[in-house]
C-alpha positions in Angstrom: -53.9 54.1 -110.7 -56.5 55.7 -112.9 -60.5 56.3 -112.5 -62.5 54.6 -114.5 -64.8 56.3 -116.7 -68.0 55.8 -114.7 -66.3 57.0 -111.9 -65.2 60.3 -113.9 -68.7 60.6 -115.1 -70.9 61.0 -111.9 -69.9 64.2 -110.6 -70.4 66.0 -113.7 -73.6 64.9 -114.0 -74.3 65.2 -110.1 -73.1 68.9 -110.8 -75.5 69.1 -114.0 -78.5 68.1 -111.4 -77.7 70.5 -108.9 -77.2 73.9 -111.7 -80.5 72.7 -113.1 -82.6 72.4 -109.7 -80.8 75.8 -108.5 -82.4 77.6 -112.3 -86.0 76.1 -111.2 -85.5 77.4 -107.4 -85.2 80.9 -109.0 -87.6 81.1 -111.5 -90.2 80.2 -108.6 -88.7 82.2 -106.2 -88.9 85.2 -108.9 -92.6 84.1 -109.6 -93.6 84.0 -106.1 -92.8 87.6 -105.5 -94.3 88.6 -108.0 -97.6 86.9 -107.3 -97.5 87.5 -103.1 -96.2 91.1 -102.8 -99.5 93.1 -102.5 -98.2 95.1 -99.5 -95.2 96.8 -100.2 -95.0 100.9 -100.3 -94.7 100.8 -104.2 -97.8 101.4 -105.6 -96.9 101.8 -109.2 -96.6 98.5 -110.3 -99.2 96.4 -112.1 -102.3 94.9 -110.7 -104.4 92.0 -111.9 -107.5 91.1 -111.7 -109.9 88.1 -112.8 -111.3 88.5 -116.0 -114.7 87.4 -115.4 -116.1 84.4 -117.7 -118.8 85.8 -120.2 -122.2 84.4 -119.7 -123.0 81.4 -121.6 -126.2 82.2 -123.7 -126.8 79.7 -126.0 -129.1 77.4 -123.5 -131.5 80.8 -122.9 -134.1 82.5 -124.8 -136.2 86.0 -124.1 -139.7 83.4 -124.1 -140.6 80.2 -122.3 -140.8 77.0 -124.6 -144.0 76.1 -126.4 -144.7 73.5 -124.0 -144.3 74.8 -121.2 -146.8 78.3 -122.2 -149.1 75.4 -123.6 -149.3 74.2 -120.4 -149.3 77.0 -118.4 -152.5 78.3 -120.3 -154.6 74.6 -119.7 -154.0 74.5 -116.1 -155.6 78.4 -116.0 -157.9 77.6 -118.4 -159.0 74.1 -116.0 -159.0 76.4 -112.9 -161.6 78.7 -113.9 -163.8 75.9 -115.5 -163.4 74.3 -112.2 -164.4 77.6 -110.3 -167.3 78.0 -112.8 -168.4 74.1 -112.6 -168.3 74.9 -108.9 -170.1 78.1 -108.7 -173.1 76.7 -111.1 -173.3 73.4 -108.7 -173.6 75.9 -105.2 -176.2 77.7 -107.6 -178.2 74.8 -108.2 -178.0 73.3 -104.7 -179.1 76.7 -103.5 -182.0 76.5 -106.0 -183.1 72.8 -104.9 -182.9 73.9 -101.3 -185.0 77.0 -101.7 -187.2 75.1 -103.9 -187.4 72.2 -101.6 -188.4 74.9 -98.9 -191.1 75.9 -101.2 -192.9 73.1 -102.0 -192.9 71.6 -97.9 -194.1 75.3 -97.3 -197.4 75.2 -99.4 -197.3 71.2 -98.5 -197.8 72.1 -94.9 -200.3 75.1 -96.2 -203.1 72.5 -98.0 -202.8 70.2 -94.9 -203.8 73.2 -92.5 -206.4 74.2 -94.8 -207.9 70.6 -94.9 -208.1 70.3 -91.6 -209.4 73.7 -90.6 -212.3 72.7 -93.0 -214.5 71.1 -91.0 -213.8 72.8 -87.8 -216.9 74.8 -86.0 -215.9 77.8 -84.0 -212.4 79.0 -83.9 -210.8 75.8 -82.9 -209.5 74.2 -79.9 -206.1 75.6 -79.8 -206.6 79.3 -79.3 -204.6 79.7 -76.4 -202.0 78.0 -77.9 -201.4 80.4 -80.6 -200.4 84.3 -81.0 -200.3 86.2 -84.0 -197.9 89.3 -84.4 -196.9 91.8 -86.8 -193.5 91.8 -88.3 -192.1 95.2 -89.0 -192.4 96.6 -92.4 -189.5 98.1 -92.6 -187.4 94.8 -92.6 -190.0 93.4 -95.1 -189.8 95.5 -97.9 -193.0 96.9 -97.0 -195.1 93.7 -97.2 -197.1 92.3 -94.5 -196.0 89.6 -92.6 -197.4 88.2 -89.6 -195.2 85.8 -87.3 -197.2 82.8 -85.8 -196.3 81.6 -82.4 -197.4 77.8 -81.8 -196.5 76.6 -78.6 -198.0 72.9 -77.7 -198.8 73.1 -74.2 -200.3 69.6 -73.6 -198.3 66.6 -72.8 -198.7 64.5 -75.9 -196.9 65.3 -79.5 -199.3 67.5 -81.3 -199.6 68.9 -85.0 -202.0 72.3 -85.4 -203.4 74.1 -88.2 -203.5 78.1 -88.0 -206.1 80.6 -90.3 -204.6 84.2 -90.6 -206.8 86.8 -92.4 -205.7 89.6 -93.5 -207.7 92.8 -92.9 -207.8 96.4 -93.7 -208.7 99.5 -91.8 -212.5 99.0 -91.8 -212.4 94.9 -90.4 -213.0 94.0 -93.7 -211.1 90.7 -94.9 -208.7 91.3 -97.6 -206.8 88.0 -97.8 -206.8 84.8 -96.1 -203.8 82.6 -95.3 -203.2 78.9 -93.6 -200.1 77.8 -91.9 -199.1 74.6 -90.2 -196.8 72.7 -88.0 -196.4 69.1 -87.3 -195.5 66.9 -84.6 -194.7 69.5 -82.1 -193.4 67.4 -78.5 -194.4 68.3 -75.7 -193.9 72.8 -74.5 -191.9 72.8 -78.2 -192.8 76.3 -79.6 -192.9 77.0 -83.6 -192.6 80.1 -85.5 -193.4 80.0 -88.8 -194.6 82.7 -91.2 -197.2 84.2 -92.9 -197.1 86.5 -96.1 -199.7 89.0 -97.5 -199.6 89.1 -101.4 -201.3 92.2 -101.3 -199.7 95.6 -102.1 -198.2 97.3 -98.8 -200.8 99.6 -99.3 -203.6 99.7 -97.8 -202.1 98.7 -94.8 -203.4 95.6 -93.5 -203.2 93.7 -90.1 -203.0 90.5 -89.6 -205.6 88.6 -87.3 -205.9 85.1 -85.8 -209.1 83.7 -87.0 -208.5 80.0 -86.3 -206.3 77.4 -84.5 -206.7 73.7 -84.5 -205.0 71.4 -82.7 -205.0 67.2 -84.1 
């Protein structure tokens, strides 16, 4: 009895299969060695290495954008305004304040000398109030005399203090008022009196009067 013809033909292709898959075995066997032996003894054959990728430059330039400089620039340029704007505004606060010391300074100086007007005598607060001199040398050489009003009573008090100013013979050079209001009760002031005379002549300061209302 014959084969038929499909029977003849499946073990030549089974064999054609097998040759071909045995060629591909060997080609990647051949490769692998090629590609894993880095540890044998012969170091003559050839060695690879990664080519590194060049840089891609297109995307870059040597200088920021426009825009970005442009804005770079306005938000230094809006810092230092806002330092300046800040600086002149602690200027002029500082200017009220001294100027607001100022005028309750020479306010408190026409009260004293209103009421020391019309008082006989040297007042009725003497012994409440001490005159001393403040060193020159941490006045620039102008005298200043440091007033020390303490209200010893037992009501709330307000006084009103004459300095003169006189030189080495008695003689009065300058006059001066100072006052303080609404002292409570043992609450001791210090205010200030300056000459506007030239350092020299000397001069001393002296308590002439001291009124207590």
């Amino acid at each position: 009895m014959n084969p038929s013809p499909d029977r003849l033909g499946r073990p030549v292709r089974s064999r054609a299969v097998t040759a071909a898959a045995a060629v591909v075995l060997v080609a990647f066997g051949a490769t692998a060695v090629v590609a894993c032996d880095g540890g044998g003894d012969d170091t003559s054959g050839p060695t690879f290495s990664e080519r590194p990728s060049p840089p891609i430059t297109e995307s870059f330039s040597g200088a920021p954008p426009s825009a970005l400089a442009s804005s770079a620039s306005e938000a230094i340029e809006s810092a230092r305004a806002s330092a300046s704007t800040a600086a002149a505004s602690a200027s002029a606060r500082e200017a009220s304040r001294k100027a607001s010391i100022g005028a309750e300074i020479e306010r408190s100086r026409r009260v004293a000398e209103e009421e020391l007007q019309d008082v006989q005598g040297r007042g009725n607060a003497l012994s409440e109030v001490a005159v001393t001199g403040k060193p020159r040398t941490g006045t620039g050489g102008v005298t200043t005399a440091i007033v020390n009003i303490t209200n010893k009573t037992q009501d709330t008090a307000s006084y009103a203090v004459q300095v003169d100013f006189v030189d080495a013979a008695g003689t009065v050079v300058e006059t001066q008022f100072v006052g303080e209001e609404d002292l409570a009760p043992g609450e001791r002031r210090q205010p200030l009196v300056i000459s506007r005379q030239p350092p020299e002549p000397v001069l001393t300061a002296r308590l002439t009067k001291a009124q207590r209302y």
